[in-house]
C-alpha positions in Angstrom: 188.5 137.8 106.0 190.9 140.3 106.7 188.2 142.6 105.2 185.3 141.4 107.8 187.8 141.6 110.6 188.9 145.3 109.9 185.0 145.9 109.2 184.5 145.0 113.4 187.5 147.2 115.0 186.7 150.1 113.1 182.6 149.9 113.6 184.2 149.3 117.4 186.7 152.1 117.2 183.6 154.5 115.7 180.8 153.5 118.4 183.8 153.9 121.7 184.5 157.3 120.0 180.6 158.4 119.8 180.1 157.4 123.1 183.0 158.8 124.8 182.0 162.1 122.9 178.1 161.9 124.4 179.7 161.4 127.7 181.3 164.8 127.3 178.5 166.6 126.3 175.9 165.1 128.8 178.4 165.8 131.2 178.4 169.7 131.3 174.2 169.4 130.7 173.7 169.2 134.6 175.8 172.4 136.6 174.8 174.8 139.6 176.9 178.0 139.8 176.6 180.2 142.7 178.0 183.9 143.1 177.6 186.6 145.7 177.5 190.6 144.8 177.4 193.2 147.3 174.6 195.4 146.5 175.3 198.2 149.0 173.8 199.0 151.8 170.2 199.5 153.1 167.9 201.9 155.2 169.4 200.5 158.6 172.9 200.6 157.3 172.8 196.7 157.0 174.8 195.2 154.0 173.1 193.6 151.6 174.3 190.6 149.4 172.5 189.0 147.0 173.8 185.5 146.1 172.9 184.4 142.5 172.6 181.0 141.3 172.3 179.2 137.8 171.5 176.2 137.6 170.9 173.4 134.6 168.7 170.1 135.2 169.8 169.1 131.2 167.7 166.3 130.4 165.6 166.1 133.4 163.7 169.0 132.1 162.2 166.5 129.9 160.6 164.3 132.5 157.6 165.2 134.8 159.6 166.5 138.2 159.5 168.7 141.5 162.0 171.3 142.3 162.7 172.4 146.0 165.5 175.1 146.7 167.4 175.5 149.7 170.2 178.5 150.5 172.2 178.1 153.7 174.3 181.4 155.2 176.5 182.0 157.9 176.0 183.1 161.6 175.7 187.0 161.5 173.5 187.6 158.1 169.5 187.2 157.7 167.2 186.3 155.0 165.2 188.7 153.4 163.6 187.7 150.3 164.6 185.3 147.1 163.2 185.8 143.6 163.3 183.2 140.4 163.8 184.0 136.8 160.3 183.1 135.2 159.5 182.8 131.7 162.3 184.5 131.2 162.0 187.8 133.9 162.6 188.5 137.3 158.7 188.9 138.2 158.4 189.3 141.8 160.5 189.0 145.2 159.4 186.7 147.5 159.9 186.9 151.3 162.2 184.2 152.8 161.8 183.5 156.2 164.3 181.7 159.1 163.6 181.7 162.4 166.1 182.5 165.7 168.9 180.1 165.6 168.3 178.8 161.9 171.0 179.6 159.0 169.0 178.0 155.9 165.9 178.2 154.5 164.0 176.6 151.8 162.2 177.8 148.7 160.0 176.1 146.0 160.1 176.1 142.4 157.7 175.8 139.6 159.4 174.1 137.8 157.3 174.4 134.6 157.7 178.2 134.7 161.5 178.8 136.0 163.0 176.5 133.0 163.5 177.6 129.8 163.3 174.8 127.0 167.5 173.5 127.6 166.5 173.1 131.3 168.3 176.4 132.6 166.9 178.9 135.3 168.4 181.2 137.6 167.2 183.3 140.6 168.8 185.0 143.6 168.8 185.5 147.5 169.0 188.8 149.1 171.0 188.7 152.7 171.3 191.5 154.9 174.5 191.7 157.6 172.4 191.8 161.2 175.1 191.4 163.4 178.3 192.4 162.0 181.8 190.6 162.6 184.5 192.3 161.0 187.5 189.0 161.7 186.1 186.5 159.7 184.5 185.2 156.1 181.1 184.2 155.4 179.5 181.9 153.1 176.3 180.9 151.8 175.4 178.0 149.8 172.6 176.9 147.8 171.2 173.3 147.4 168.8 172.4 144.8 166.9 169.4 145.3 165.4 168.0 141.6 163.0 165.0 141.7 161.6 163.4 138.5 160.3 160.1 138.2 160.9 159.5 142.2 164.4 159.4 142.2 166.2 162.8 143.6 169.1 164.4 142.3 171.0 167.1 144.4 173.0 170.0 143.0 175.0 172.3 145.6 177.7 174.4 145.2 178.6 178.1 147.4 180.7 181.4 147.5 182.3 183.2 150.2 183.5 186.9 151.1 185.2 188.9 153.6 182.9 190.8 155.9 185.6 193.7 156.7 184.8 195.0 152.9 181.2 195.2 154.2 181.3 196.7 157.8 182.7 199.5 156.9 
């Protein structure tokens, strides 16, 4: 008896520790990361950031879905073009428009080309500083908008900088 009984709390003990360690690891399989680099300036003497962004759908990837970006950015700074890592490469900018009085835009993604087999991709936005203002931050944020099997799932996540490094 006392053989059955310590038969149940460690089978118990064994599945609680299996599970608790899956939780961990499915945990970290669904991320977005977002980080903005100052790439200088351009022809006009406009800054230029570029804000980069990796993301990981984990086990998404494996059902049919639709993926739909979206980057947000402060008053002050303009869109000029976004481009996704595809099989692997950066293959070709693509012009990202906003119009007057709008500080997001969205973007699509083929999904079936920007993910590698674990469900990873990244990409970046390029920003140029229109109207420079020298006393405060700005930020920019990126929203990615995952549907698969008609339920969404939203990932967002953002970065800031000081414009005075950039004015000058």
């Amino acid at each position: 008896m006392a053989f059955i009984i310590l038969g149940i709390v460690l089978f118990i003990c064994v599945i609680t520790v299996t599970l608790v360690f899956m939780k961990k690891l499915l945990k970290n399989d669904i991320m977005l990361e977002v980080t903005a680099t100052c790439e200088g300036k351009n022809e006009d003497n406009q800054a230029i950031m570029k804000i980069y962004f990796r993301y990981s759908i984990g086990r998404l990837a494996r059902r049919k879905r639709e993926m739909i970006g979206s980057i947000e950015w402060s008053e002050g700074w303009m869109p000029v073009s976004y481009n996704l890592k595809e099989h692997g490469v950066y293959d070709e900018e693509r012009l990202l428009y906003a119009t007057n009085e709008q500080t997001y835009s969205t973007f699509e993604i083929n999904a079936t080309n920007a993910l590698d087999e674990q469900g990873r991709g990244e990409g970046y936005v390029v920003l140029v500083l229109e109207k420079p203002n020298t006393s405060h931050m700005s930020r920019a944020g990126v929203i990615l908008a995952v549907t698969a099997n008609m339920v969404t799932y939203q990932l967002s996540d953002s970065t800031s900088w000081h414009n005075d490094m950039l004015a000058n």
